[in-house]
C-alpha positions, -999 to 999 in steps of 0.1 A, spaced: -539 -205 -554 -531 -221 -591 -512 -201 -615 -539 -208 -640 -566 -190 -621 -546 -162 -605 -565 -131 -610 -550 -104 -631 -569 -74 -619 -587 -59 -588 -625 -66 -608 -614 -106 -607 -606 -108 -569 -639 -90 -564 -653 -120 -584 -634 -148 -564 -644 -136 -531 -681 -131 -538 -678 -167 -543 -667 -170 -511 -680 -154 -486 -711 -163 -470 -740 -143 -485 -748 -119 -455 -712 -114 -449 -712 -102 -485 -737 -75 -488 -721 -67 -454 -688 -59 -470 -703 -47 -506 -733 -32 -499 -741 8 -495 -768 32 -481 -800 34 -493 -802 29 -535 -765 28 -534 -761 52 -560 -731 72 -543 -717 36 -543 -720 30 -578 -706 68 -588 -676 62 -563 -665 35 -593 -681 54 -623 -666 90 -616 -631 78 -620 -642 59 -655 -660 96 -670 -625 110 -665 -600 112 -690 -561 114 -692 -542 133 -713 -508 120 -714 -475 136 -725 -455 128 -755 -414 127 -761 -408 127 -720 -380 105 -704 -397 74 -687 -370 47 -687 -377 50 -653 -409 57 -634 -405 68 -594 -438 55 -579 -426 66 -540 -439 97 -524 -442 107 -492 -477 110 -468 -476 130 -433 -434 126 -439 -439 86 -444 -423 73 -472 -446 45 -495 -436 28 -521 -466 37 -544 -497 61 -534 -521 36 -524 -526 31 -488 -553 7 -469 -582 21 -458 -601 8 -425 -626 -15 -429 -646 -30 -402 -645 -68 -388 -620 -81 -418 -619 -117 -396 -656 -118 -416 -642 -130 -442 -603 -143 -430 -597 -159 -399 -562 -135 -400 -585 -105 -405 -565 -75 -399 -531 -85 -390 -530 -101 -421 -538 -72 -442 -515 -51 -417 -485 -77 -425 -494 -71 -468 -491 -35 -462 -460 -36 -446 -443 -60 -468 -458 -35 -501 -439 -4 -481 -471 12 -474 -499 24 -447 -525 2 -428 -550 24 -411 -569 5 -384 -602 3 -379 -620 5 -341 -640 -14 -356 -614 -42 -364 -616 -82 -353 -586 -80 -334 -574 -55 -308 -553 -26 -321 -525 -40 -298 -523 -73 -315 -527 -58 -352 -497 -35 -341 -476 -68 -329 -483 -87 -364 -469 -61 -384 -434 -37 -384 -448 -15 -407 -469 19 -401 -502 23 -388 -525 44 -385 -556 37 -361 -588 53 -376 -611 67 -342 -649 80 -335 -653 102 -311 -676 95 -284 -701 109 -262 -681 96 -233 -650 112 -241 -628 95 -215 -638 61 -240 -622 80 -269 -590 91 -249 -584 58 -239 -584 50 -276 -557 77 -281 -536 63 -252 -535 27 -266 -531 40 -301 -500 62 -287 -488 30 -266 -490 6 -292 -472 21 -318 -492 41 -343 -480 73 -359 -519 90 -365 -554 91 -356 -575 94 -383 -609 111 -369 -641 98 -389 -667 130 -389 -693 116 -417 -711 91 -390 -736 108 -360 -758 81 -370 -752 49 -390 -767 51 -426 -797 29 -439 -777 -1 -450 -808 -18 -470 -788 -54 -481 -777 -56 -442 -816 -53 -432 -828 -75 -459 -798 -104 -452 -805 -102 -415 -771 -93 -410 -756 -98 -379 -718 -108 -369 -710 -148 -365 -701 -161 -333 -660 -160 -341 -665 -120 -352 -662 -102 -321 -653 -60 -314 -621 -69 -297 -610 -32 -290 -644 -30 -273 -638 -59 -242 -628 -38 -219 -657 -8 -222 -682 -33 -227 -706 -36 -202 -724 -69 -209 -712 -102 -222 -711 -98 -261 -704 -137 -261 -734 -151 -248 -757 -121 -261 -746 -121 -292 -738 -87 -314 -770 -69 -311 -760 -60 -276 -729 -49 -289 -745 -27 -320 -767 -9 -296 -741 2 -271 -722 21 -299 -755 35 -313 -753 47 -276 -717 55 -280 -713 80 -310 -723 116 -306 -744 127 -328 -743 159 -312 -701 164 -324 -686 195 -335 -657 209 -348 -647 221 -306 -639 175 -308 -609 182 -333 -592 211 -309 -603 185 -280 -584 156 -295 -555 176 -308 -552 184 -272 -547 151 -258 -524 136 -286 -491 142 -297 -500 123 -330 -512 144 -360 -545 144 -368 -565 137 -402 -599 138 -409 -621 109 -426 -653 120 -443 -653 154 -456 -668 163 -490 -675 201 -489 -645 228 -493 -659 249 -464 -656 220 -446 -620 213 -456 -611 250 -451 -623 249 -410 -601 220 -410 -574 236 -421 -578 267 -394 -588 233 -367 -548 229 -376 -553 191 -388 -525 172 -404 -543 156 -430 -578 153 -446 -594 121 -461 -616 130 -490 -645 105 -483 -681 93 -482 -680 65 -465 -677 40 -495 -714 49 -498 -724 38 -468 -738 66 -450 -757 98 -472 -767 83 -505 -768 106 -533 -737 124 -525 -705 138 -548 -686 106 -555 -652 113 -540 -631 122 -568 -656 146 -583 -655 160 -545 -615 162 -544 -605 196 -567 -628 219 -551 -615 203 -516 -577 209 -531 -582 245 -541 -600 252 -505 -570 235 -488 -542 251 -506 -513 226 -497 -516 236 -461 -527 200 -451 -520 167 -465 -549 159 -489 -563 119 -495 -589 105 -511 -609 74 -508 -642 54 -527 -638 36 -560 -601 32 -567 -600 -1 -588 -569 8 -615 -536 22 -615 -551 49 -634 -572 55 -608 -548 67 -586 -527 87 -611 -561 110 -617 -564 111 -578 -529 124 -578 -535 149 -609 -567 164 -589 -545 170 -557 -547 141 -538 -509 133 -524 -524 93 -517 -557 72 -518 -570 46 -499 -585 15 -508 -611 -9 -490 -631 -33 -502 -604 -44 -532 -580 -55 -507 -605 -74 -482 -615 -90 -515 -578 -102 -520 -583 -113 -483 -611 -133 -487 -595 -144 -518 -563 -158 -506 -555 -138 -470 -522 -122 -469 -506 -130 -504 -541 -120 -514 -538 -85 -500 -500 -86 -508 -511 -94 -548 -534 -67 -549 -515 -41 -539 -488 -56 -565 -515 -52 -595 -525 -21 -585 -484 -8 -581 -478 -26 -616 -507 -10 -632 -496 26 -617 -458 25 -625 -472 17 -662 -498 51 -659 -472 69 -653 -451 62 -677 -474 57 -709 -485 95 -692 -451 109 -696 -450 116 -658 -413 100 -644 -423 107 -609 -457 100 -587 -443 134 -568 -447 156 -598 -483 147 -614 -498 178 -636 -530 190 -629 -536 193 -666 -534 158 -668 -571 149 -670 -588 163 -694 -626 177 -672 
């Protein structure tokens, strides 16, 4: 990419890969449920809030490292899954995988993901998580936990916000459906048709068939019992919630609504995230996803009790920008921009944020 056009934030890669991506692929990838109004808020929340930084404090120098589930990263951010990133990157995940690793971060996986977990594991030596639904045939979601295990990843991160999939309005306008190079990898095995020849449909409908919308909280003990890998969350947005998680004995819990995919007219997830910290209390791991697009962003997550947040669609922008540097230069921007929020806060460390650091 030219020097001359090299974006300088996360809003400019958005830009650069609407341009390129094919239009249903797009609203794929940007779209939300219904009105998208929980999408819009997800961006807008973080904008009504306001910092109130710290004067006559030692930053000449700034420690952006902390620590998630005992994992050091280099900065708080870590990637969130995203489904079918080969959409819009031939490289898809294992390139985003490979960015993470070389920013000293987090790739969680998705199931849904355009290569098989194995193969995203191969491309990269840094961690991974692999992010799992759990299925009316449970011996489909163990075997998930056993490859997981096998291949190398060091979580499971349980989505719980999806019994059903959410009206996705742009995907039913566009006629969304996945291109003939898009394929479920993870799925080829448990498959019982030939998603080649009959296309994706087939494919969408089995996992319609797949997820059990009849789940409850007995899944979490389930899984716990079949992995020695901790267990986090993805998708809560109520404290009760949050607190039978707690007594469930999970590792971690990932403050989220789906990037406004599923319920519209929900909390956006920051709003969501203190009542969710006081509930939790420190005695699991707390993360938050959904409209991070600044440094400053993050450093408000961190102030309302988040020890990391994940991003999505801003790095699958940078991948549809530019693949792997894009990812990799995304990740940079939003380090730079957070290194800087910390120090024009008066906070030397990303470990010790104050709470009284936005003003609510």
């Amino acid at each position: 990419m030219s020097r001359s056009v090299e974006p300088v934030n996360l809003a400019d890669y958005e830009e650069l890969a609407r341009q390129r991506v094919e239009p249903g692929a797009w609203g794929y990838l940007a779209g939300g449920a219904d009105d998208e109004a929980t999408l819009r808020d997800n961006v807008a929340a973080y904008q009504r809030l306001r910092l109130v930084p710290r004067v006559l404090v030692d930053v000449s120098s700034v420690d952006p490292a902390t620590t998630v589930l005992g994992q050091r990263v280099a900065f708080p951010v870590l990637l969130a899954p995203t489904a079918f990133q080969t959409l819009v990157h031939p490289e898809g995940e294992r390139a985003s995988a490979r960015a993470a690793a070389a920013a000293g971060t987090i790739a969680v996986v998705s199931t849904m993901s355009g290569y098989r977990l194995e193969d995203v594991a191969a491309a990269s030596p840094g961690p991974k998580w692999f992010q799992l639904y759990c299925y009316r045939e449970r011996d489909v979601t163990r075997r998930f936990v056993e490859r997981a295990e096998a291949a190398g990843y060091s979580a499971i991160c349980l989505t719980v916000d999806l019994p059903r999939v959410g009206n996705r309005e742009r995907d039913i306008r566009n006629r969304f459906f996945l291109p003939p190079t898009v394929r479920p990898r993870n799925f080829e095995e448990l498959v019982g048709v030939d998603v080649e020849s009959r296309g994706n449909e087939v494919f969408f409908q089995y996992i319609q068939r797949l997820i059990d919308p009849s789940l409850t909280w007995e899944a979490v003990q389930w899984l716990r019992s079949i992995t020695r890998l901790p267990v986090l969350l993805k998708g809560i947005l109520a404290a009760a919630d949050a607190r039978r998680a707690v007594e469930h004995g999970v590792a971690g819990i990932v403050v989220s609504n789906h990037g406004g995919r599923q319920l519209d007219g929900v909390p956006a997830t920051i709003d969501a995230l203190p009542e969710i910290a006081a509930a939790v209390g420190g005695r699991a791991e707390l993360l938050v996803d959904g409209g991070v697009r600044r440094g400053t962003d993050v450093l408000k997550a961190l102030a309302l009790g988040a020890r990391a947040v994940l991003i999505g669609r801003p790095y699958v922008h940078g991948l549809a920008a530019d693949g792997e540097p894009g990812v990799r230069r995304v990740l940079e921007i939003l380090q730079t921009e957070f290194e800087l929020a910390l120090a024009l806060a008066g906070c030397p460390s990303a470990r010790d944020v104050p709470s009284d650091l936005v003003w609510r």
